[in-house]
C-alpha positions in Angstrom: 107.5 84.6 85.2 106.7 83.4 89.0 104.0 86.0 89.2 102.4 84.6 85.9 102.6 81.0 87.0 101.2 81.9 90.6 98.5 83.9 89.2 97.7 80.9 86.6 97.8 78.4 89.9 95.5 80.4 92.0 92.8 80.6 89.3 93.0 77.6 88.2 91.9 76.3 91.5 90.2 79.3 92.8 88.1 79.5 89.4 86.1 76.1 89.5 85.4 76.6 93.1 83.5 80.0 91.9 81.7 78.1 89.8 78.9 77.4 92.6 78.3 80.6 94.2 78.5 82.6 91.6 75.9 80.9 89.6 73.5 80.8 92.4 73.8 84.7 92.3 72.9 84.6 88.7 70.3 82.5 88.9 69.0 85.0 92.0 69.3 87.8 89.5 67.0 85.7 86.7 70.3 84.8 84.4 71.1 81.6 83.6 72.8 79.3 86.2 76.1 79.2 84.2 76.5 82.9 83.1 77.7 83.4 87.0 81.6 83.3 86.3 80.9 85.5 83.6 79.0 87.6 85.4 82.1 87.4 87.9 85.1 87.7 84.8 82.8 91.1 83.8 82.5 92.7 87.5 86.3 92.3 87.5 86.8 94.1 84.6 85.0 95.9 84.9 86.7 97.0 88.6 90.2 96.8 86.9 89.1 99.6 84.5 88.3 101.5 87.1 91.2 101.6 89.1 93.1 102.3 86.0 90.9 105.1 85.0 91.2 106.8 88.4 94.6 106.1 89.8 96.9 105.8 87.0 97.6 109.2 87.0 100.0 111.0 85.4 98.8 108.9 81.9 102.1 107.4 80.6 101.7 108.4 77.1 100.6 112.1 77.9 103.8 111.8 80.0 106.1 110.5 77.4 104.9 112.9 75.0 105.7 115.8 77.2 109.3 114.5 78.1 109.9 114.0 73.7 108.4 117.4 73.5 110.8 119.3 76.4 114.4 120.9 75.1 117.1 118.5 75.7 119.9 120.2 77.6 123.5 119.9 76.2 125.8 117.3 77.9 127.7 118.9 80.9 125.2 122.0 81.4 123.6 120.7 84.6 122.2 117.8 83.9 123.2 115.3 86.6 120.3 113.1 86.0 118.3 112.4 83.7 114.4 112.2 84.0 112.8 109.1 84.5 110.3 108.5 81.6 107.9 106.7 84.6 107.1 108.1 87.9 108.0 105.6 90.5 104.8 104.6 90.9 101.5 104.3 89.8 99.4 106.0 92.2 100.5 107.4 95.2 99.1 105.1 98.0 101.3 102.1 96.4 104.4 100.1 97.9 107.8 100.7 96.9 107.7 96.8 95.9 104.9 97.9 92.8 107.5 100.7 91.4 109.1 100.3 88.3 111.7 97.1 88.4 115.1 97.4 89.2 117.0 95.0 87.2 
């Protein structure tokens, strides 16, 4: 919940302050002066899809799929620990702190 509220915080002060450069690069590129934060919103979309596409790797759902598709090994026949349905993090350059929470 603090991450949402901190997030929320910094862009609703960081947001307005955009306002003003950003338009003055839209204008620059012949768009209107108040398409600029959209113009921002869409380049940062457009960047998260990108990182998704090439560093969330393996694709969860290809991954749960193939954990639901492997034989299930009786209780007591060397299964100490069972598989995690998530790798521990999303791509391999990332901090222990961005792995799957602990609670």
């Amino acid at each position: 919940m603090s991450t949402v509220l901190v997030a929320t915080t910094l862009g609703g002060v960081v947001g307005p302050n955009l306002a003003a450069p950003t338009g003055a690069v839209a204008q620059a590129l012949g768009v209107p002066r108040l398409a600029g934060p959209f113009l921002l919103a869409g380049a940062a979309y457009a960047a998260g899809a990108l990182f998704l596409a090439v560093w969330l790797r393996p694709d969860p759902l290809l991954l749960a799929r193939e954990i639901a598709a492997s034989p299930q090994q009786p209780a007591g026949a060397g299964a100490s620990r069972a598989r995690s349905p998530r790798p521990a993090t999303a791509c391999r350059w990332a901090p222990a702190s961005w792995a799957w929470p602990s609670w």
